[in-house]
N, C-alpha and C positions, 0 to 999 in steps of 0.2 A: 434221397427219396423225393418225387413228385412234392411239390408245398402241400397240395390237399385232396389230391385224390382218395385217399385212404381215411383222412379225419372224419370222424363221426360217419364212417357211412353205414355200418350197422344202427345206430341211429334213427340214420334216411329211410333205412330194411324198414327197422320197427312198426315209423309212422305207414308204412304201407302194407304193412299187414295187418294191421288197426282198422283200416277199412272194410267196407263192406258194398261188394258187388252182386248185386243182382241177376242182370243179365251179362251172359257170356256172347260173345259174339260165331258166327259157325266154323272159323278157322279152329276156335278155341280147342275142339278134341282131339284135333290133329296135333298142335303143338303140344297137349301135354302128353301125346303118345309117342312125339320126338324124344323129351325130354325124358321117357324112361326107359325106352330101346335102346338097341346098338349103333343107331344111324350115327354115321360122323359128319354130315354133310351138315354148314350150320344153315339159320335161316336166316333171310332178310326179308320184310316186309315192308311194302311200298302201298302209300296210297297219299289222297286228300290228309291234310291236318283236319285233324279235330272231328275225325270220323270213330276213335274207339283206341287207335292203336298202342298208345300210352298207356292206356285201362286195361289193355290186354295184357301188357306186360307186367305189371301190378298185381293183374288175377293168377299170372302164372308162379312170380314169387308166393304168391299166398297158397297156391295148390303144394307147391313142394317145402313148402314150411308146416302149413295145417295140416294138410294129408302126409305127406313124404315122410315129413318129421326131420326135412334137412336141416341144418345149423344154419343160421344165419352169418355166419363166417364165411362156409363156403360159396353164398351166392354175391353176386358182384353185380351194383346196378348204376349204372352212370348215361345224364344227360348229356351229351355232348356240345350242346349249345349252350354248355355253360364253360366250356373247356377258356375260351376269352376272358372272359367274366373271371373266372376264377384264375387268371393265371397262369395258365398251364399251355404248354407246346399238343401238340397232335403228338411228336416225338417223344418228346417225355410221354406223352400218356402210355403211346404203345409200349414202348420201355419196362414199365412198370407194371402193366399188365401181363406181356408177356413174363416175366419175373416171377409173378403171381403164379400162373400159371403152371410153370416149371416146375414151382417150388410148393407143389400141390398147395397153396392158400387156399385157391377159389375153383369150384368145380361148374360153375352155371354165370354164364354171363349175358346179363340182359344191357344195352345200348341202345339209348333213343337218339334218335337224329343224325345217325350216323355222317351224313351228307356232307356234316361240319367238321368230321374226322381228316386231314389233308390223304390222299392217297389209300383212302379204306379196303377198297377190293386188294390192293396189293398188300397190303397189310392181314387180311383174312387170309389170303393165298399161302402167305407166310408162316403166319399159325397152323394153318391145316397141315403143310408139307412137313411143317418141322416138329410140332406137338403132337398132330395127333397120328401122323403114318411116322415117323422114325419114333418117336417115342412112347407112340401108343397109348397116348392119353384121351380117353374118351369124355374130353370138356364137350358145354352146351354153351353155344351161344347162336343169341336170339337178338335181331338187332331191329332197327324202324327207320325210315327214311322219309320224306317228302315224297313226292308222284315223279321229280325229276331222274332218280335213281334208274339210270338205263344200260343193262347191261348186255352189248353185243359181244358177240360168239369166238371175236377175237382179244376181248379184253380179257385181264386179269383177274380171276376169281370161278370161271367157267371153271363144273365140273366140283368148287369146292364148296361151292354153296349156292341153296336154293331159293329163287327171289318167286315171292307169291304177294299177289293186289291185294290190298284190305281193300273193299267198295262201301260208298255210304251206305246208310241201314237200309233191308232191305224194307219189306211192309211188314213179314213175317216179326221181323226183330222189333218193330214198330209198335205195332200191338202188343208185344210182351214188355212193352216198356210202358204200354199206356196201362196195363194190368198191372203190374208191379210197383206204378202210383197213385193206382187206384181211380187213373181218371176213366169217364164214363166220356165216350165221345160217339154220336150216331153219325155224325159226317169225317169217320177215320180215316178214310180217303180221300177225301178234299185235302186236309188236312196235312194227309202224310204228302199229299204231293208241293205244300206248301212248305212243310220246316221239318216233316218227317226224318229225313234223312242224315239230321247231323242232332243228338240226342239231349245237345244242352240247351236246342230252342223247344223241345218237347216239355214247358214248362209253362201249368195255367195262369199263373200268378204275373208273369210275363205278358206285357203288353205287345199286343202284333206290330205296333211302329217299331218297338223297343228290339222285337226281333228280325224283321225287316234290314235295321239298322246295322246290326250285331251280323246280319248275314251278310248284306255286303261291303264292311267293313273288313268283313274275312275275306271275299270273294274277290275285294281288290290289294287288298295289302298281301297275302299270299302267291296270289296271282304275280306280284310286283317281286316279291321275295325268288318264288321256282323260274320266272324269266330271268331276274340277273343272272340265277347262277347256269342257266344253258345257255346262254347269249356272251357269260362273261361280258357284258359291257353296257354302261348306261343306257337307263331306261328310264322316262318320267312317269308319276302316277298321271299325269294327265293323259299322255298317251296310253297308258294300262287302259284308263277308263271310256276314253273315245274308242279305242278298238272292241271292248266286251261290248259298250251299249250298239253298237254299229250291229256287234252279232245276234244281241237279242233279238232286235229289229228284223235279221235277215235268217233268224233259227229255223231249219228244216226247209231253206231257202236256195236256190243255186246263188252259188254265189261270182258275180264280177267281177276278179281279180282287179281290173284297170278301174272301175267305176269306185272301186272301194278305197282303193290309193289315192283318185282324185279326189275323195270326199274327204280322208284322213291328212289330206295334205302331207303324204309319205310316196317315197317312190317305191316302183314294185318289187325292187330285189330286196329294201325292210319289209315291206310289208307281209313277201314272203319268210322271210327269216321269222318275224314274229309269231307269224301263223303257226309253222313249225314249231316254234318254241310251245304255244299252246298245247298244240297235238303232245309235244313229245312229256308234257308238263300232268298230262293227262286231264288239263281244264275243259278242256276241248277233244269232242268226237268228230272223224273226218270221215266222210264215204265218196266213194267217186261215179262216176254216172258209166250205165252200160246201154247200148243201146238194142234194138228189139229181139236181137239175137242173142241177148245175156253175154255179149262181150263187151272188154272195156273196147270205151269208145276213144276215150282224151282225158288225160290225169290234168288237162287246164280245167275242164267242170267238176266240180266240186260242193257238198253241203256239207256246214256244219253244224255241229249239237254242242251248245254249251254240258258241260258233264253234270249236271242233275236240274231237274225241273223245281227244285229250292231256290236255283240260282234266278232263275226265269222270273219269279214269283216275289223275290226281292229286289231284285234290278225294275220290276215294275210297281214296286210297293202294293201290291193287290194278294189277297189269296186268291186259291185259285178259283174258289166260288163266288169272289168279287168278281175274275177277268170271265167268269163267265157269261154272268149278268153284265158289266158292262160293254155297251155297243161299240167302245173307242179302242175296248182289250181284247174283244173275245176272238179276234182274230190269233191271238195267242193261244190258244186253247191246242187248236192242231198242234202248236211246235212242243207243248208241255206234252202232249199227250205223243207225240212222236219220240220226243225226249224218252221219258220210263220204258218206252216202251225199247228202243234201242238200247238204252241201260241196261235192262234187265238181259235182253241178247248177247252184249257184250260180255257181260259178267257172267253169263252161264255157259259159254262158250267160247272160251277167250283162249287157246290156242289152236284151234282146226277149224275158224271162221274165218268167210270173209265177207263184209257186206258192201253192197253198193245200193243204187237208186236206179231206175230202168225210165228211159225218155226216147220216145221213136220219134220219126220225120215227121211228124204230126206236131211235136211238143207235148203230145200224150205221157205222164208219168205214171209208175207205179212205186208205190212210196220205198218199199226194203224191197230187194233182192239177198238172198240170204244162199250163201253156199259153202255146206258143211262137208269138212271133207273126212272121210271113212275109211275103213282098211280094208272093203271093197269096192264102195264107190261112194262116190257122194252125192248127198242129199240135197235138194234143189228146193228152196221154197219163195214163193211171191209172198208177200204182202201186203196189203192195203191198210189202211188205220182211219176210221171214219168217228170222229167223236159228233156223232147226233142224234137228238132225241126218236129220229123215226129214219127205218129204212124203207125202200119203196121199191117198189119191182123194177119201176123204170129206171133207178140208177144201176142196177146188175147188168146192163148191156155195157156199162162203161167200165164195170171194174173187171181187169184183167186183159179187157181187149179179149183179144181172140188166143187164149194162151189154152188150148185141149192136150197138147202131149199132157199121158198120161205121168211122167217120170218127173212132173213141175208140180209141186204141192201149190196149192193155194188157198188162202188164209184170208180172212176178213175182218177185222178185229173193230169191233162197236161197243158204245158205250150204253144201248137202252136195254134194259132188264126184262121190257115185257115181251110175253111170245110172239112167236111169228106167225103170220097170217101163212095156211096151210100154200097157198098158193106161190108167196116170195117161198115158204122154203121148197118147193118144187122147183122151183128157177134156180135158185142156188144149189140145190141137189145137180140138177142140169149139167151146169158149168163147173161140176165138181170143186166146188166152194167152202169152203170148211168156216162155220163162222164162230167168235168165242168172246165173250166178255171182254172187256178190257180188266176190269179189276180182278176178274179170276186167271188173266194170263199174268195180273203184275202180282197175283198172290203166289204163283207158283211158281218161287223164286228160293 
C-alpha cells in the first residue's frame, strides 16, 4: 500500500467539516446536484488560484457529510501537490485509488491540483471506461486545476469529463461577503474593483500596502508557476515581471509585437510563445481587431486584458479611487474599466462568443465588438465604454461612427449616475444608442 495516502485521512475529512462556510460560490448548486443524480461524467474545474476552488470542495464534503449523512469513510480527499512532498509516485497514487474504488471503499472523490497528477486526463479516461461503464459504479469525482488545464477535442478524457471556469468573485458574491462580515463599505465598488475579487484581501484589518503586496506576490509567482508548466522550459521571474508590467502599461492598448520584443530585449518568436502561454494560462485576455466591416482584419493586431482589474490596481499600488484622483494614473482608469467590463463578458458567455475591437482607415476605434452566435442567427453588438463624470452631445457624433443597420446593437456604457439632459437623450435615442451604467452592467453578473 501507498506509505500515506490512506494514513489519517479521515482525520484530514474531520478537520474540514469542523469548518464553517458562509458563502457559497454560484457553481456550488450545480455540483451538489452532480453529486446526487445519475450523471457519470466527472468534473474538473479550472481557474486562478486562490479564487474559492479549494473552499468549494471543502463545502461539498460538508454538504454530504451534514446533509447526505454520508460516512466519512466513503469520501476521499486528496491534495495533489503534496503527492512529492509526501512520497508518493502519480502511479502509485492512481494504483491505489483505483483499488479503492473497486473495492467499494470510497464512493466520492474530491482532488485538488490535479495538474500535479503525471498523465491525469488519461488516467480519468481510465476510470470512466473501466469503473463506471463496465462495472457500473456510479463514483463522484470532483477534481481542481490551475487555469493552465486545456483540454482539446482530440485529447484524452473528451466526452468522460466535464471541464467548467471557476472566475474571480464576481461583485454579487462581493457584497455577500462584505455582509457576512459585517463590513459597512459606501465605496463597494471602488473597492471591489481594487481586491474584490480574490476573497482573502477582502479584509479591514489588512493594510492596503499589505494587500497590494500579497496581490502581486500572487500575480507573479503564479503567473511563473502556470508558464513553466505550458512552456515546459525555463523561465526567469525577471522576465515574468518585465513582461506583465509592459502590459499594464499597454492594457486595452494595440499592441506592437516588434516594438515590445525590442524593449523586452526578447526576440519575436519568445515573445510570442510567452504571450500564448498567457492567454492559454488564462492570465491574460486576447481580442483581435476587425476593421469597419466587422471582419477580421490581421490576427498581427492585437489587445490585451490583464484577467482582473485587482491585478491592474496592485501592479500600480493605487486603488482604484487613488488612480482616479491621480493625474500620473488615471490614465489607467479606461484599462480597469475596460478590464470588468470584458470580464464579466467573457465569463457570461464563454462558449458562443467572440470578441474583437473595431479600427477603420481613419484609426477611428470602437472599443468591443461583440458577436454572439445563436441557433438562429447571431447577435451583433458595438460597444463603447466611456468612464467620465459628464456626457455631452457633442461627443455622440463620434461614438459609433456611422453604424444605422438596424441588426448592430449599440451600447454605451458610462460611469455618471445623474440624469440626462432631455436633449443628449434625444441624440442618443437618434443613433439608436442604448446607454447603461457601468456598475449596473458589472452587477448583473
Amino acid at each position: 500500500m501507498t506509505p500515506s495516502i490512506w494514513i489519517d485521512y479521515e482525520k484530514r475529512l474531520e478537520k474540514i467539516i469542523e469548518q464553517k462556510f458562509v458563502i457559497k460560490r454560484k457553481n456550488f448548486a450545480d455540483l451538489k446536484k452532480y453529486l446526487t443524480n445519475q450523471e457519470t461524467k466527472f468534473k474538473v474545474l479550472s481557474g486562478l488560484r486562490r479564487i474559492g476552488k479549494t473552499t468549494t470542495l471543502y463545502q461539498l464534503i460538508n454538504f454530504l457529510h451534514n446533509e447526505k449523512k454520508v460516512k466519512l469513510a466513503k469520501i476521499f480527499y486528496y491534495s495533489l501537490d503534496k503527492l512529492s512532498v509526501n512520497g508518493i509516485k502519480s502511479e502509485e497514487f492512481k494504483r491505489e485509488v483505483q483499488i479503492a474504488i473497486e473495492t467499494d471503499k470510497i464512493e466520492y472523490i474530491f482532488l485538488d491540483e490535479i495538474q500535479d497528477l503525471i498523465a491525469w486526463k488519461k488516467w480519468l479516461k481510465i476510470l470512466y471506461d473501466d469503473v463506471c461503464v463496465i462495472y457500473r459504479k456510479n463514483i463522484k469525482i470532483i477534481a481542481t486545476g490551475s487555469n493552465c488545464l486545456e483540454i482539446n477535442d482530440n485529447e484524452d478524457g473528451i466526452g468522460r469529463f466535464d471541464m467548467q471556469n471557476i472566475f474571480p468573485w464576481s461583485y454579487e458574491e462581493y457584497q455577500q461577503l462584505l455582509m457576512s462580515k459585517k463590513i459597512s463599505n459606501k465605496n463597494s465598488f471602488d473597492e471591489y474593483l481594487t481586491f474584490g475579487q480574490f476573497p482573502e484581501f477582502v479584509q479591514p484589518t489588512i493594510k492596503n500596502f499589505e494587500k497590494f503586496d500579497g496581490l502581486k506576490t500572487y500575480i507573479l509567482n503564479e503567473t511563473l508557476k502556470d508558464i513553466k508548466n505550458i512552456l515546459k522550459t525555463k523561465i526567469s521571474m525577471e522576465e515574468i515581471t518585465r513582461i506583465i508590467y509592459y502590459l499594464v502599461e499597454t492594457t486595452n492598448n494595440e499592441i506592437n509585437k516588434d516594438k515590445m520584443a525590442q524593449q523586452l530585449s526578447l526576440n519575436i518568436r519568445t515573445l510570442n510563445k510567452f504571450l500564448d502561454a498567457f492567454v492559454a494560462s488564462k492570465l491574460l485576455f486576447e481580442i483581435e481587431q476587425v476593421n469597419a466591416l466587422l471582419v477580421t482584419k490581421s490576427k498581427r493586431n492585437k489587445k490585451y486584458f490583464l484577467a482582473s482589474p485587482n491585478f491592474i490596481c496592485a501592479l500600480l499600488h493605487q486603488t482604484f479611487a487613488e488612480i482616479k484622483m491621480n493625474s500620473e494614473t488615471n490614465q489607467f482608469v479606461g484599462s480597469i474599466t475596460e478590464t470588468i467590463f470584458l470580464q464579466k463578458i467573457i465569463f457570461t458567455n464563454q462558449n458562443n462568443l467572440s470578441v474583437s475591437y473595431v479600427k477603420n482607415k481613419q484609426n477611428l476605434e470602437i472599443d468591443f465588438f461583440l458577436k454572439i452566435i445563436g441557433q438562429k442567427h447571431d447577435n451583433k453588438i458595438l460597444y463603447e465604454i466611456k468612464y467620465r463624470e459628464v456626457i455631452n452631445k457633442n461627443m455622440i457624433n463620434d461614438f459609433f461612427w456611422n453604424y444605422d443597420k438596424s441588426y448592430i446593437q449599440k451600447i454605451l456604457i458610462i460611469q455618471n449616475a445623474l440624469p440626462l439632459k432631455h436633449s443628449l437623450t434625444q441624440a442618443l435615442n437618434k443613433k439608436n444608442i442604448e446607454i447603461v451604467l457601468l456598475k449596473n452592467f458589472v452587477q448583473n453578473w
